[in-house]
C-alpha positions as CSV (number, residue, x, y, z in Angstrom):
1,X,0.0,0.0,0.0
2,X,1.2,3.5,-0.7
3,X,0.9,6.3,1.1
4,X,-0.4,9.6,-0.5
5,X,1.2,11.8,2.0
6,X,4.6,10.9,-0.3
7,X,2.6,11.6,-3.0
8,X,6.1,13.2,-4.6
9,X,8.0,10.0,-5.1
10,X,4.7,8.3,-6.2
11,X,4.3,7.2,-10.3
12,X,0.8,7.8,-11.4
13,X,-0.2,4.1,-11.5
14,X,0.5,4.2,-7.7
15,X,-1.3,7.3,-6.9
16,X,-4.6,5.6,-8.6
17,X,-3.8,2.6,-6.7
18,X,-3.4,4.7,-3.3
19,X,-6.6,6.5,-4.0
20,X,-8.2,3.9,-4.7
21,X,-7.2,2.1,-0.8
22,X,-9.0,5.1,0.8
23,X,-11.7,4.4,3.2
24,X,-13.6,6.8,4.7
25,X,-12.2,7.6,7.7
26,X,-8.3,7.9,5.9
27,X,-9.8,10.3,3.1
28,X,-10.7,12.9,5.1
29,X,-7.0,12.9,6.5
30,X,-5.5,13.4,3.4
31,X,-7.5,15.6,2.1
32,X,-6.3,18.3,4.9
33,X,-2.9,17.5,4.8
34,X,-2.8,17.6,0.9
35,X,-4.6,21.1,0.9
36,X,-2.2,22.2,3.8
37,X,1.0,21.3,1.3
38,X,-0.9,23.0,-1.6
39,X,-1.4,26.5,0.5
40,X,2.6,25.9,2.0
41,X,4.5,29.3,1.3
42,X,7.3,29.4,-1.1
43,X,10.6,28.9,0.9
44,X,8.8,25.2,2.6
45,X,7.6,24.0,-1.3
46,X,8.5,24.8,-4.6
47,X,5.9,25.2,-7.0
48,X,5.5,21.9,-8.6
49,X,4.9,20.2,-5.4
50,X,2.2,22.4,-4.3
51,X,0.7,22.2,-7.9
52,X,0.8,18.4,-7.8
53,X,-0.5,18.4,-3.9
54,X,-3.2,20.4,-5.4
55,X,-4.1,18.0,-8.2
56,X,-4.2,15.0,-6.3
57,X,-6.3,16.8,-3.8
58,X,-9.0,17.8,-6.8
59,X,-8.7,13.9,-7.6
60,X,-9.1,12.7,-4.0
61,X,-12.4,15.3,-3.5
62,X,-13.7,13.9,-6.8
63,X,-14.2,10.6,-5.7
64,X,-15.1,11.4,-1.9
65,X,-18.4,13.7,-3.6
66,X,-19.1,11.1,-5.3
67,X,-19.4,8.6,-2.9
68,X,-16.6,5.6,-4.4
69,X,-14.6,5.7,-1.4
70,X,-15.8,2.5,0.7
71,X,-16.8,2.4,4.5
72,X,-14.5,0.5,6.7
73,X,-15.4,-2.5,7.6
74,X,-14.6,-4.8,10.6
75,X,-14.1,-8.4,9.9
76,X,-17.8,-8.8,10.6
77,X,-19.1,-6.7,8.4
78,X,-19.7,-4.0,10.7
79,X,-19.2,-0.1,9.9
80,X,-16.1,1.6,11.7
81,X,-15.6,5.2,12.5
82,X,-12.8,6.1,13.8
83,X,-11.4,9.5,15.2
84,X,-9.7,11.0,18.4
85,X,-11.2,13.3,20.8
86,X,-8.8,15.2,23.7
87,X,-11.1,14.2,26.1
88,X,-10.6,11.3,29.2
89,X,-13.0,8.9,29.6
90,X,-14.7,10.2,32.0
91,X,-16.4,12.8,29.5
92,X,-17.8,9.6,27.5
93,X,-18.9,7.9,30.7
94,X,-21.0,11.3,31.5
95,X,-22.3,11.6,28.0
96,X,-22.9,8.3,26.3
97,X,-24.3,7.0,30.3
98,X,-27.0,9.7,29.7
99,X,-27.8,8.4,26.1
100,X,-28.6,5.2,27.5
101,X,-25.7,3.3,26.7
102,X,-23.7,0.8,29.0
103,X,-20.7,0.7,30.6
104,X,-18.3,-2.8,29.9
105,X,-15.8,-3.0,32.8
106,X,-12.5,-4.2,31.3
107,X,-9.1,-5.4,33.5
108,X,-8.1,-2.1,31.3
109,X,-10.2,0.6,32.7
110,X,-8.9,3.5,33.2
111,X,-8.7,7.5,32.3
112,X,-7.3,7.0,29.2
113,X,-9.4,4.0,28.1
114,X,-13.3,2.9,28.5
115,X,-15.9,0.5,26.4
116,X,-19.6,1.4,25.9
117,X,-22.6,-1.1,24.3
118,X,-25.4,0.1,23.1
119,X,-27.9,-2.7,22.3
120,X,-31.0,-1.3,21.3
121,X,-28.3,0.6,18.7
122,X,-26.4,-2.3,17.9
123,X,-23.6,-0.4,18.3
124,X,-20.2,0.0,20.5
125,X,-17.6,2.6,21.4
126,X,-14.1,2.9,22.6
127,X,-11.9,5.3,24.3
128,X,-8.2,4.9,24.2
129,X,-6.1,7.3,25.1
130,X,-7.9,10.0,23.2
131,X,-8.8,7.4,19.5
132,X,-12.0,6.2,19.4
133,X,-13.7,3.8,17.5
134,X,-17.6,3.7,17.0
135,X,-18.5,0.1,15.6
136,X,-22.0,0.4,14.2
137,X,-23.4,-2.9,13.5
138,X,-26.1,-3.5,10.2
139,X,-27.9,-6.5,11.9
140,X,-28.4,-8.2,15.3
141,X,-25.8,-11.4,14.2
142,X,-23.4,-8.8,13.2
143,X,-23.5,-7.4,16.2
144,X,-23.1,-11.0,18.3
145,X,-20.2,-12.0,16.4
146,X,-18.8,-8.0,17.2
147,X,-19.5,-8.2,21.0
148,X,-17.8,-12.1,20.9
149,X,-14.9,-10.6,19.3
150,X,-14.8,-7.8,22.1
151,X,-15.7,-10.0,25.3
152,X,-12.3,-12.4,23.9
153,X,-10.3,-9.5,23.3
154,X,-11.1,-7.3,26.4
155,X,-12.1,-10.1,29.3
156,X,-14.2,-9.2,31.8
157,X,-13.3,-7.1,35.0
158,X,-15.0,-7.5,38.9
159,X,-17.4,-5.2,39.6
160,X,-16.8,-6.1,43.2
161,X,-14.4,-8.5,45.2
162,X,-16.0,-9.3,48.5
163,X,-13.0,-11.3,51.2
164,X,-13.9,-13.4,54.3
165,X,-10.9,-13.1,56.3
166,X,-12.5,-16.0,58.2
167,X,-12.8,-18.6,55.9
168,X,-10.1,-17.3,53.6
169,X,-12.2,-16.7,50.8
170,X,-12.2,-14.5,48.0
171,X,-15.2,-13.8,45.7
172,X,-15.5,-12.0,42.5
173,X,-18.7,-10.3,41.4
174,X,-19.4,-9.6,38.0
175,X,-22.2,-7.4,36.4
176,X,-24.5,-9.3,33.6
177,X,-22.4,-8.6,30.2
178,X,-24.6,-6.2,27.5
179,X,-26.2,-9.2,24.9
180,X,-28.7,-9.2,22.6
């Protein structure tokens, strides 16, 4: 795969191929920083790199308007948006609680990272330090197969863990896991 940012060293066979690898959450991205190298004053780029930044960039917005550029798929078919956000996770726990989704307590949890379900939307979302990632699922088995893949990849934390000093025992309480 090439990458357009080098769009300079690139033949034109390879910038079709690399234009043609965009999904819709990398277009977007180039876009910017192909416009930013197209508006770059004279002493940071010579004239026929800001005129070819600026062509590819006319190509690129071409086929976003017209809508060729695929969504990005997980490996269950389900749509992923990804972006970042300079926020901890405690702004996602406050907002996306509110909407109704749910909380999934991970051995991971903490400021910088978080998990939220949303069954009704068949949909989940993840905080890691500042990336997210907003898996929207089209169906109900989708979104089975997504949360299996997430429960094996992100086990289970305690809600709770109760000790009786007495009789040496430990016990581990876990909250009901978001399934549809």
């Amino acid at each position: 795969m090439h990458d357009l940012r080098d769009y300079n060293t690139l033949s034109a066979r390879q910038l079709t191929a690399a234009i043609g690898q965009l999904n819709h959450n990398t277009a977007p991205k180039i876009m910017t920083h192909l416009a930013l190298r197209a508006r770059q004053p004279h002493p940071l780029g010579h004239g026929r790199s800001r005129a070819k930044a600026l062509k590819l960039l006319r190509r690129v917005k071409k086929v976003h308007e017209t809508g060729r550029i695929p969504l990005e798929l997980t490996v269950t078919g389900c749509r992923i948006d990804r972006g970042s956000h300079q926020a901890d996770r405690y702004y996602y726990d406050r907002t996306l609680l509110a909407k109704g989704w749910q909380q999934y307590d991970t051995e991971e949890d903490a400021w910088y990272f978080g998990i939220w379900i949303n069954t009704e939307k068949l949909e989940t979302f993840t905080y890691a330090e500042g990336d997210t990632s907003h898996v929207i699922a089209p169906n109900v088995e989708a979104f089975r197969t997504e949360l299996t893949r997430l429960y094996q990849y992100h086990p289970q934390a305690p809600a709770f863990i109760s000790i009786d000093p007495e009789a040496g025992v430990v016990t581990h309480h876990f909250e009901a896991k978001p399934e549809v």
